[in-house]
N, C-alpha and C positions, 0 to 999 in steps of 0.2 A: 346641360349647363356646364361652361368651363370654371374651375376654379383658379384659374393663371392669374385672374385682373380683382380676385376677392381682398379682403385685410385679413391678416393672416390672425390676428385678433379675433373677427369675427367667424371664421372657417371653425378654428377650433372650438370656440361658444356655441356653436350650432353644428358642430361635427356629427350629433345625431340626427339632426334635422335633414341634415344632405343624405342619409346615409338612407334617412326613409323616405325622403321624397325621390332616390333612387328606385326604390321597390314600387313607390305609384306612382311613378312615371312610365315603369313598363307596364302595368295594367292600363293605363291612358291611353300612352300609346299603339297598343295592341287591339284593341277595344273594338268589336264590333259593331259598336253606334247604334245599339237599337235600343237605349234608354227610354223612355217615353216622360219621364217624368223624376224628380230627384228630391229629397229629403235636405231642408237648411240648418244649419248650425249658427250662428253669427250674428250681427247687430238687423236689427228688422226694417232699421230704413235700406241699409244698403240690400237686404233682399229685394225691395222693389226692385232696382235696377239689375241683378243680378236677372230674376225673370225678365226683364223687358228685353234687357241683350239675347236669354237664349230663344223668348218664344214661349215659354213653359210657365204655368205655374206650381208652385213647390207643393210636393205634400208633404200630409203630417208626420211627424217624427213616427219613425217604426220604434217597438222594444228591440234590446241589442241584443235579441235572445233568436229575433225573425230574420235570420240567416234568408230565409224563400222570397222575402222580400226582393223586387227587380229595380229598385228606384232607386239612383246616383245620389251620393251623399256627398255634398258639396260641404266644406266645414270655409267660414267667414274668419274666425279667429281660433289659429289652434292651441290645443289643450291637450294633455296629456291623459288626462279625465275622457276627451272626446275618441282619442285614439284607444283606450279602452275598451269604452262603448263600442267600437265597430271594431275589435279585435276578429271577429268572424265573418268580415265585411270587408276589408283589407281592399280588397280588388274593386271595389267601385265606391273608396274615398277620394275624393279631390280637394285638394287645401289651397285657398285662393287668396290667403290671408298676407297681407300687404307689408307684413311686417315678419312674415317667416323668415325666409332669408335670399339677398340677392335678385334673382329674376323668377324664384320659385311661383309665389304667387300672381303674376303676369302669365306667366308661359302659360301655368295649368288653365287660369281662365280663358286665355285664349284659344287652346285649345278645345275648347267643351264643346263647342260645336260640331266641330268636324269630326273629332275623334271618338265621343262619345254620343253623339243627338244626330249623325248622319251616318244611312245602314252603309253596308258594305258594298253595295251594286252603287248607290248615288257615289260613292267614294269613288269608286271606277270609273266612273261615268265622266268625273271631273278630272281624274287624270288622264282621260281619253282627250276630251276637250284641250287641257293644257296643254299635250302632245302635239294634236293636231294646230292649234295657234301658237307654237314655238313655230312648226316647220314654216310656216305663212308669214310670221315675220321673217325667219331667213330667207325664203324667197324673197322678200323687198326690200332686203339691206345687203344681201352676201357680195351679190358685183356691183354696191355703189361704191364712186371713190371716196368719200369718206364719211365717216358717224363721229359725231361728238358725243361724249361722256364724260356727265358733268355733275361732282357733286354739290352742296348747298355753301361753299365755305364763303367768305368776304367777297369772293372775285366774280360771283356768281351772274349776277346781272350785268358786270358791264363784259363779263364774257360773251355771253349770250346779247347783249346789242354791239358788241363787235364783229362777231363771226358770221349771228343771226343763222343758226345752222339749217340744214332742211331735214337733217335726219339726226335726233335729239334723242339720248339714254339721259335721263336726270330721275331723282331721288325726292321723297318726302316732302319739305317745305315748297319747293318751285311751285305746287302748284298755287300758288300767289301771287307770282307773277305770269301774268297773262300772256304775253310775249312767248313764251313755250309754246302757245298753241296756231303760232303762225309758221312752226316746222311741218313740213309737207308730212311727215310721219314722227310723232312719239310717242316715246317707251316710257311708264312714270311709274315706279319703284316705290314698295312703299312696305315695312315689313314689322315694325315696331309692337310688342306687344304690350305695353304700357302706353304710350303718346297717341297712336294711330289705332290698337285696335282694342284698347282699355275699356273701362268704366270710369272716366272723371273726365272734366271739363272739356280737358284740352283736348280731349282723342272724340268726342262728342263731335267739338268746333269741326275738328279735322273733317272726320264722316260728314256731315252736312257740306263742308266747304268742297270735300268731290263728288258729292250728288250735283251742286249746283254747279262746279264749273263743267263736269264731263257731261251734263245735259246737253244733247244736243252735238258734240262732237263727232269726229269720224279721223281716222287716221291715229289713234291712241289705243296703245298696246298699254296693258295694266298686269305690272309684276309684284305679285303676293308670297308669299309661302301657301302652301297645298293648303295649310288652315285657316285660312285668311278666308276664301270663295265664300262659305256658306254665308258671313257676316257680310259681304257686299252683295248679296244675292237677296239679303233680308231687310237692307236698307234702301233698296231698288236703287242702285249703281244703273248708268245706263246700260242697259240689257245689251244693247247693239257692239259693244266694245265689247274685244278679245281679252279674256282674264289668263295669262300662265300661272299655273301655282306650280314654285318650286318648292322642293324639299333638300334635305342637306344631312352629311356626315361628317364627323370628323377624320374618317380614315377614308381619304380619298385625294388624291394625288391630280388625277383628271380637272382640269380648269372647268368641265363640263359633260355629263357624261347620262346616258339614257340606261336605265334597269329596271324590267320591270314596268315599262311605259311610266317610271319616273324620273321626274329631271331633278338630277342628283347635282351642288355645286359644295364645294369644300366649307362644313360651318366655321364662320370667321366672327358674327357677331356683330357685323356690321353689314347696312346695306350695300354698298361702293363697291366694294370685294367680294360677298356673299353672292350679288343679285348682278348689280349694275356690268362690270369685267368681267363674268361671266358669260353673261348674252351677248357684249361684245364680241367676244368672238365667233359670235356667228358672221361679222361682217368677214370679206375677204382683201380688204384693203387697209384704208389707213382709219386709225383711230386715235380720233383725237379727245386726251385727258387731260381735263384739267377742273379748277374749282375743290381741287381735293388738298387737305393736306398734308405733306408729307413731315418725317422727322418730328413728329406733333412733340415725342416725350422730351424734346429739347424747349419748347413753347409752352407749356401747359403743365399745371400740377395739379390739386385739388377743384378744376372747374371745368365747365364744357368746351369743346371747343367752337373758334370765332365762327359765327355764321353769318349771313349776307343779311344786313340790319331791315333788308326789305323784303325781307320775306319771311323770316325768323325773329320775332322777342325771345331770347332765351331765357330771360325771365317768369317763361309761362312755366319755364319745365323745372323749376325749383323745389314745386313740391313734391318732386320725385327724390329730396335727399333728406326727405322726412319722411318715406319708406324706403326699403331693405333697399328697393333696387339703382339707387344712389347710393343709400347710405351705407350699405356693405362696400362699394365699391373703392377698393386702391386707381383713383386714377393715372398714375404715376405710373401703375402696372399695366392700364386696361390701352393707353397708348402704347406702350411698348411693346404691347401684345399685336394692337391693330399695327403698327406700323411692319413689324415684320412680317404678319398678314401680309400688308400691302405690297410689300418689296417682293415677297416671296411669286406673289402671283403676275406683276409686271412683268418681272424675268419671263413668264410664259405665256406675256400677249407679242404677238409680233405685228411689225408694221405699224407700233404706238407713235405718237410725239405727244409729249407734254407743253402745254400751251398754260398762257396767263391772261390776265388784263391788260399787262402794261404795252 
């Protein structure tokens, strides 16, 4: 989690909160996923869906005395009371509570899956997989003369019925527009742990709306984060489509880089830059960007930015600023942030052109 694009009001209100959701984050992320089962804290409707996402049903509260206990302890709303209780527990609490702070409570539920409910060999297995389906799409993009990469902004669709590309990198909302899937080959980006791979409405829509459209497809590459696979493997995504899961650090300079049979790209925070410009350069010719915004923190303050009105209401995504991970947010900062992101990594696509609608 960056703290660059936080309110500096809220960072400091919850300075403890960051400071422990550092410590189980490394338990998370280290985690050899052989949970079977997990212990709940929190409101009891929202446990239904908590089990339904992972697959599991919860058991009963242990005493915070039964250290021997093997069961994940998911907390809904934390409490200082509850962090008590599992002071001997430490390494298998997870706090998914939507009001902690920032993107705390997203990330950890997102990852629950993979990190902690999938063992160490399936882990493997998937990043073998994504290895092998990165190298397969570079084979059928690196000598064509050109790929477009496109994000979701205003210009979106009449870019895509101007150019009409054949080899298409686009992001999250597109797949609404159907027209994407008359490119001889694409790539569809998708990495959101709130909107796309949440517990509420909209991330629900979302999953349903790419069961139905990739039904039946061929020629679509599907880019996740590593944590992402096991939730579209559970919602029977088309099986027959190539899934990449990347993974990502902040101390990494490489636009794109293999460790570990991991695909390592600089964390940015954003798909376009995180996922999208990354893959791009697997092509070895021209690349063409556009649909993105540039200089956003000149355009925008307190709101999202514009997206293509046909294929996005961003009105859906409001009640994301009635928890942490809007409402923490300085957007004023988290443009700022992404735009030098963006700049930073143009400089190191070569062979780009930037393209519009007009």
């Amino acid at each position: 989690m960056s703290l660059f694009y936080f309110k500096t009001t809220r960072i400091i209100k919850n300075f403890h909160k960051i400071i422990l959701y550092a410590f189980l984050k490394y338990f998370q992320v280290y985690s050899k996923g052989n949970y079977k089962s997990f212990e709940y804290t929190g409101d009891s409707e929202y446990l239904k869906s908590v089990e339904e996402y992972i697959g599991i049903k919860a058991s009963p509260s242990s005493s915070w005395y039964n250290i021997n206990s093997q069961n994940l302890i998911i907390v809904e709303k934390f409490s200082f009371k509850v962090i008590l209780k599992s002071i001997f527990r430490l390494n298998r609490l997870r706090v998914i509570d939507r009001h902690y702070f920032g993107l705390v409570g997203a990330n950890t539920l997102f990852r629950l899956l993979y990190n902690d409910f999938t063992p160490i060999g399936i882990k493997e297995k998937l990043l073998d997989e994504s290895l092998d389906n990165l190298n397969i799409l570079k084979s059928k993009i690196y000598d064509e003369s050109e790929i477009f990469v496109l994000g979701n902004n205003e210009q979106f669709s009449e870019i895509l019925k101007k150019y009409e590309p054949e080899y298409l990198l686009t992001c999250n909302s597109a797949i609404n527009n159907k027209k994407i899937f008359e490119s001889k080959l694409l790539v569809l980006a998708f990495s959101d742990p709130l909107f796309h791979f949440g517990i509420n409405k909209q991330a629900f829509e979302y999953r349903k709306k790419l069961v139905e459209e990739l039904a039946g497809q061929e020629g679509v590459f599907i880019i996740v984060p590593i944590e992402g696979i096991p939730l579209l493997r559970k919602i029977k995504i088309n099986k027959n489509l190539p899934i990449i899961g990347l993974d990502s650090t902040y101390f990494q300079k490489a636009t794109l880089r293999i460790k570990n049979n991991r695909i390592l790209t600089k964390n940015s925070h954003n798909v376009f830059t995180q996922y999208l410009l990354p893959i791009s350069t697997l092509n070895n010719k021209t690349k063409n960007i556009g649909a993105v915004t540039f200089d956003s923190k000149n355009a925008y303050e307190e709101k999202l930015w514009s997206h293509d009105a046909k294929i996005k209401k961003t009105s859906n995504y409001n009640f994301a600023y009635e928890e942490s991970f809007f409402g923490d947010r300085d957007f004023k900062k988290y443009y700022k942030f992404h735009d030098r992101q963006l700049n930073t990594l143009l400089k190191k696509i070569k062979n780009k052109r930037i393209i519009n609608g007009n």
